[in-house]
N, C-alpha and C positions, 0 to 999 in steps of 0.2 A: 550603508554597505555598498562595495560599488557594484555600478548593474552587469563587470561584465562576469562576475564570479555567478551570475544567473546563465543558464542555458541556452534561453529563450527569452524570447520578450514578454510571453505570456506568464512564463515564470516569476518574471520583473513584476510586471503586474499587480500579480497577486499579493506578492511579500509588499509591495505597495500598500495594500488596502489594506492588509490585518497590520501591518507597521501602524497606518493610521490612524484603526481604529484601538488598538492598544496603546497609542499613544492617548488620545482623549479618555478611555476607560482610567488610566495611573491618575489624572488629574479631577476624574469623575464629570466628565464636560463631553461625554455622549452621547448621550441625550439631546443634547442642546445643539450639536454642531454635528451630529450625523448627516445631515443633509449634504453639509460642507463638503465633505471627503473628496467628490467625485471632482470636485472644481479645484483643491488641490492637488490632486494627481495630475490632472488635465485644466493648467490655469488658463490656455491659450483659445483660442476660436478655432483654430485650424485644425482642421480634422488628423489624426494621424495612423487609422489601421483602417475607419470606415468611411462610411458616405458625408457622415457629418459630426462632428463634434457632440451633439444631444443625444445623438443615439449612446456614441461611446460614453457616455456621462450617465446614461439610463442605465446601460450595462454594467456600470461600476457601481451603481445603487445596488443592484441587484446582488454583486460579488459584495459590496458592505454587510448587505441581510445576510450572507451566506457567513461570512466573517463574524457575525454575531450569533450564530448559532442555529439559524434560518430557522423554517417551521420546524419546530418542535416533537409536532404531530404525527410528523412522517420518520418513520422510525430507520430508513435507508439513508447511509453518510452522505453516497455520491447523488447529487443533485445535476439534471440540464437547467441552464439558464436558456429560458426559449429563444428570448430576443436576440441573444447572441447566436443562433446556431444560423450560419447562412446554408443552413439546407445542401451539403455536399451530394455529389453527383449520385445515385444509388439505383442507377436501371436496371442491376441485375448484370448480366455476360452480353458485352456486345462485339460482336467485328470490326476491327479496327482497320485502316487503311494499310499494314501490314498484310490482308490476305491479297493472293498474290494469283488467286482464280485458279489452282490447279487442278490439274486432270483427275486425283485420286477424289476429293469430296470424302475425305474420311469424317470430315465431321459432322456431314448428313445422316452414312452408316452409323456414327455413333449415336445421333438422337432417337431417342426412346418414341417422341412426341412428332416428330416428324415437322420439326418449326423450320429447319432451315430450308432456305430455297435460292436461286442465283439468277443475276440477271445478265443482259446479257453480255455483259463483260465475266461473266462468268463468278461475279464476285458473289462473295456468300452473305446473307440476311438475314436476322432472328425477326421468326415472329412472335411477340411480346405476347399474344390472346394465348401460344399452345407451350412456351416454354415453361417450362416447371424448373429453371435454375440449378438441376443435378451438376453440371458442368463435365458430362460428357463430351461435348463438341470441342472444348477449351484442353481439356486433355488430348484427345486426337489431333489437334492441329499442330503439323508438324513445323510452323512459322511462329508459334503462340502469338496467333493473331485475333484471338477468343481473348480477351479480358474479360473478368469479374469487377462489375465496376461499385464498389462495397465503401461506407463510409470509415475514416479511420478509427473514428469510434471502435464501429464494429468489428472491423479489423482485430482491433486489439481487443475486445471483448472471449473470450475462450467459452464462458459459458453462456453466448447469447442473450446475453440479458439486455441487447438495445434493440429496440423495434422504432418503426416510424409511427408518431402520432397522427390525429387527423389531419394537419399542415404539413405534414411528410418534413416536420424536423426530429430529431432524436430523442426517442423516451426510454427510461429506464425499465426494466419491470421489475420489482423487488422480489415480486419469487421467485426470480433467478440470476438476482445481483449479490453476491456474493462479496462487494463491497471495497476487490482488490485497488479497483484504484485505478488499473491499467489504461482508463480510457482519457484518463485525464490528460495526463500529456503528451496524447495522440492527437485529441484534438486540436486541428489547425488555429480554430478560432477562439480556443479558450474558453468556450460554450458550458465545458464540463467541471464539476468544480465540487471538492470534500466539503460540508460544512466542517467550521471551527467550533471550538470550545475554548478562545484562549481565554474570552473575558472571564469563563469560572475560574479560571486560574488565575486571573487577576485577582478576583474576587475573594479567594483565598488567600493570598497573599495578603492585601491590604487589610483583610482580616486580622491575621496575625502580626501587623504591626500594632495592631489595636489592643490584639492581647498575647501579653508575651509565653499563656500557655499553650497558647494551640499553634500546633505546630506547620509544617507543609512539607513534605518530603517530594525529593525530586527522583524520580525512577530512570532512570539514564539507560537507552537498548545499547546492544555492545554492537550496533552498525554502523555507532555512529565514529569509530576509526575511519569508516571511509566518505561519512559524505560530508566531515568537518574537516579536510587535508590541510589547508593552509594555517593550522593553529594547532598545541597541545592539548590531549584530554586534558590534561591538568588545569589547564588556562579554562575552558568552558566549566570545569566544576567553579572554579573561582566566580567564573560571571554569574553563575549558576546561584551563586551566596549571594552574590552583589544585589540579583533581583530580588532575594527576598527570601529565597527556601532555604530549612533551617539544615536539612540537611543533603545530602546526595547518595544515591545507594545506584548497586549496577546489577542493572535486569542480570546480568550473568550471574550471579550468582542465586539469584531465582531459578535458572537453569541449569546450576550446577545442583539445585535441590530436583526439579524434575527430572533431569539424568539418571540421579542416583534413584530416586522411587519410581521411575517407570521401569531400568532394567528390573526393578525387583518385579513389577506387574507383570512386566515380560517372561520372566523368569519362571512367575506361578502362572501366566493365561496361556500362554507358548505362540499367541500370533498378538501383534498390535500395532495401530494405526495412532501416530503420535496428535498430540494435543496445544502442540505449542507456535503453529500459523492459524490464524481464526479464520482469516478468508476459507482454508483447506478445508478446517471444521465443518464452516458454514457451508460448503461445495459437497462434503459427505453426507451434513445433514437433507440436503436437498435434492440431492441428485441420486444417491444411492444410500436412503432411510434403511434397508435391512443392515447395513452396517455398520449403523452407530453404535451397535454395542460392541464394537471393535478398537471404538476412537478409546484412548486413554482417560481413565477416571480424575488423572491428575490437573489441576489448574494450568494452566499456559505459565515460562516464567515468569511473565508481570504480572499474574494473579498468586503466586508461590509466595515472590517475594515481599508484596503487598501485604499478603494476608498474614505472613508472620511480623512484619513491623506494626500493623493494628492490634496485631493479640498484644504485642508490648508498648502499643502506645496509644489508647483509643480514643481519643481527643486529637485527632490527626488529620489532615487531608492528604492523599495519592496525589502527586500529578504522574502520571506517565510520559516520557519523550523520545518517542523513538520514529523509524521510519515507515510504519504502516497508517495506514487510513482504517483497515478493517480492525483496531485494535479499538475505535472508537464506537462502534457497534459491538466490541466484546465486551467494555464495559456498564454495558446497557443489560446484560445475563443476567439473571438473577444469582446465579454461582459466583459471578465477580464484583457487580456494583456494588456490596459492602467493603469491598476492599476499596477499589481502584476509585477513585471524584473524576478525575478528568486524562484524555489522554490528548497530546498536543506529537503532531508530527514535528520533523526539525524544519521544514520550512517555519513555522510557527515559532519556535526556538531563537531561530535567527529574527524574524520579525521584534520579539520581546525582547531580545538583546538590543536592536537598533532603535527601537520607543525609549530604550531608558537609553540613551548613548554609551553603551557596552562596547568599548572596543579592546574584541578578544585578544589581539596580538599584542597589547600593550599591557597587559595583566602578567602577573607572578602566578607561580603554580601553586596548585593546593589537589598533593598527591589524592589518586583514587585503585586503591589496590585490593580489592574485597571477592574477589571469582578466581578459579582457576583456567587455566588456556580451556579446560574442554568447553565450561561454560561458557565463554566470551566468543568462541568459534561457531555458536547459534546462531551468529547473525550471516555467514554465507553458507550457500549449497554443500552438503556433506559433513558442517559440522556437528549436529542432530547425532547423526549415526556415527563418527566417534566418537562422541561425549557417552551414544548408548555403549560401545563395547568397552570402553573403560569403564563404566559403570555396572557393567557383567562383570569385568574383570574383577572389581573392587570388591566385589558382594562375593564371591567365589562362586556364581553362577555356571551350572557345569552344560547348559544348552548351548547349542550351535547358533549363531547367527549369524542371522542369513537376511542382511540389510536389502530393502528398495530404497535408494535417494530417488526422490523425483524431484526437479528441477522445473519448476512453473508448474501450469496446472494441467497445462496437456498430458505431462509424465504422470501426473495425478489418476486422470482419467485414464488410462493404459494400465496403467497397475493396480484401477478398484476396480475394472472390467473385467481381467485377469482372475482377480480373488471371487468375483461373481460367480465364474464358471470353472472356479478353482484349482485355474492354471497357474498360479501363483505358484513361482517357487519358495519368496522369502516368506520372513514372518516377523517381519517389521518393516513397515513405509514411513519413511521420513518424507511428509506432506511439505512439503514451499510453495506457494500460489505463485509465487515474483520467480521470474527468472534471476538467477545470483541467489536466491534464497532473499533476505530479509534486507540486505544491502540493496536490491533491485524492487524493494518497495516504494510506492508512491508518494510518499511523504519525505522522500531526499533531497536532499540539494541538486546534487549530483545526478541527472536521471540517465544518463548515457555513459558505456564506458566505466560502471563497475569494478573495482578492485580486490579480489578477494587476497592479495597480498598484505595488503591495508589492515584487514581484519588480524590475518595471521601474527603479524608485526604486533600487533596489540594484546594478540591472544600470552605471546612467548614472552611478554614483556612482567609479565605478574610475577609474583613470588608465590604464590601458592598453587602447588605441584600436582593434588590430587584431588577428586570429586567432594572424599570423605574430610578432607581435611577443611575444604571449603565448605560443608554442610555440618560440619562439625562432629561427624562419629568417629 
């Protein structure tokens, strides 16, 4: 693949390493040449991101472990790699050479702690022993000459969940990683990093060449119109065979069954907080426990559609392939792991395409038409919520609804605040952890610059018109 359809170099990186170590897992030579990997990616001496070529070759050991499934034990996806984290700047709020010494010191009045002080250029000071980081002074400053100097991890973390370890590099806390993903390609230094699962899904595969009755189904999210632009669905179902799976199905239409049976939950519960982002799940179940009994009884679409291809075919493996990371921690639930074997984000997708030399644009199509536009439009912001009132409509649900889309997890948290002190007006939250909704999940190609036109195009392109007709009533 070429590297400039990557974003980043870190991005390059990575589809490097699971490239190849899926390429040695197809030949079963592993084992034996794991070692290898870092010195084919990096064959030369010359250092090229740090101090010295070993370290970067250490660091790609380490991104191999993670590519192979990493510990086990730890039951959180997103992993730090320590060695790799160069410790970014994290003092807290300091004064930059933008303060300009004026006469008001509003940002003295503003401290609660009484830390700033000036010398006598007049310029303003933190002292580190009394500041408590509220960022009053930062707010007051009418030069914004206060920065918050915050790592980007953290930055892009929503629900807190990085602290600094005893080396003041970036640790995770799993009881409040929620598994979105978002830190990953904040990181400058690629420090942060999903574990894989491709080789079970090798492993499956290679299975079923062994025996022609067990099967492998390929579970296809419908976001992936926008982070595969340069090629037809149809052409990726094709390569999709080529690798090995016997067949292909489309998450949408898993969510064209959840549509229709949640407006019914809706219908008889009269408030409900949707079921089909896990991250969000996982953010309700954590953060605000009195309201799990709000969340939807129903499976997510990748557990819907899962779980009725097992009932008719139980001699089967799941892979799942879409663009979340936190889907890999769903299928870890007790409610889903009989369904779903493995879930593989599309970076991973594209890696497994380029191990076997899959090139998409040179394949023939092999139509995939099985959802209707409402379910296919689950994969960006605001599709959820009409896929729900078509699904009121269709049932002849005679309640008012009265949608919340939230839009990342900030809108998340504003709107289960709300329902806490029962300021809520709607009575249904459409949860997306990812800004774009499922399209702006971490396991894209594409991480910047989102298209929810992309989706749409995909949604309108199906022949199958209504929920019922897609779920089959």
């Amino acid at each position: 693949m070429k590297k400039s359809r990557f974003e980043t170099r870190i991005q390059y990186l990575k589809y490097q390493v699971l490239r190849e170590v899926a390429k040695e897992a197809w030949e079963q030579n592993l084992v034996e040449n794991v070692l290898d990997i870092p010195k084919k990616i990096l064959p030369g001496k010359i250092p090229t991101m740090r101090c010295c070529v070993y370290k970067e070759r250490a660091i790609l050991q380490e991104r191999v472990k993670l590519a192979m499934g990493g510990n086990r034990a730890n039951p959180n996806i997103i992993e730090v790699i320590d060695i790799a984290c160069d410790e970014c700047p994290m003092g807290g709020y300091e004064v930059t050479n933008s303060c300009r010494g004026c006469l008001a010191q509003r940002c003295k009045d503003a401290c609660p702690k009484d830390a700033i002080s000036f010398d006598a250029n007049h310029q303003a000071h933190i002292d580190k022993n009394k500041c408590v980081n509220c960022g009053n002074c930062a707010k007051a400053c009418q030069y914004t000459a206060i920065l918050n100097r915050k790592r980007p991890c953290e930055n892009a973390c929503s629900v807190k969940a990085i602290v600094p370890n005893s080396d003041q590099a970036a640790k995770i806390d799993p009881e409040k990683c929620i598994n979105c993903g978002a830190c990953i390609s904040q990181c400058p230094f690629g420090a942060i990093m999903d574990k894989s699962y491709i080789l079970d899904a090798i492993d499956y595969i290679i299975k079923s060449d062994h025996n022609r009755n067990f099967k492998v189904y390929a579970l296809l999210a419908p976001a992936i119109a926008d982070s595969f632009r340069d090629v037809r669905l149809s052409q990726i179902v094709t390569g999709l065979k080529q690798l090995g799976f016997y067949d292909v199905i489309e998450v949408a239409k898993g969510a064209d069954i959840v549509a229709y049976n949640e407006a019914k939950e809706l219908d008889e519960k009269g408030f409900l907080l949707s079921s089909c982002c896990p991250a969000f799940v996982s953010y309700v179940e954590k953060n605000f426990p009195d309201m799990k009994e709000y969340i939807s009884h129903n499976l997510s679409p990748m557990g819907a559609i899962a779980r009725k291809i097992k009932e008719e075919d139980e001699d089967c493996s799941i892979v799942f392939i879409g663009p979340c990371t936190a889907k890999k921690a769903e299928i870890m639930k007790e409610s889903v792991r009989s369904y779903v074997d493995v879930a593989l984000t599309f970076e991973e997708l594209q890696a497994l395409f380029d191990s076997r030399n899959i090139d998409l644009e040179k394949l023939e199509d092999t139509p995939l038409d099985q959802a209707s536009y409402y379910g296919r439009v689950f994969a960006r912001s605001g599709g959820l919520t009409e896929a729900m009132a078509e699904g009121l409509k269709e049932i002849g649900s005679k309640i008012e609804f009265k949608p919340e889309t939230c839009n990342g997890i900030d809108m998340c948290r504003i709107a289960l605040l709300k329902k806490s002190k029962d300021m809520l007006q709607g009575n249904f939250v459409e949860g997306m952890a990812c800004n774009g909704g499922c399209i702006g999940g971490a396991g894209t190609l594409l991480k910047f610059g989102v298209k929810k036109e992309n989706v749409d195009t995909y949604a309108k392109a199906g022949s199958i018109k209504t929920i019922k007709e897609s779920v089959g009533e």
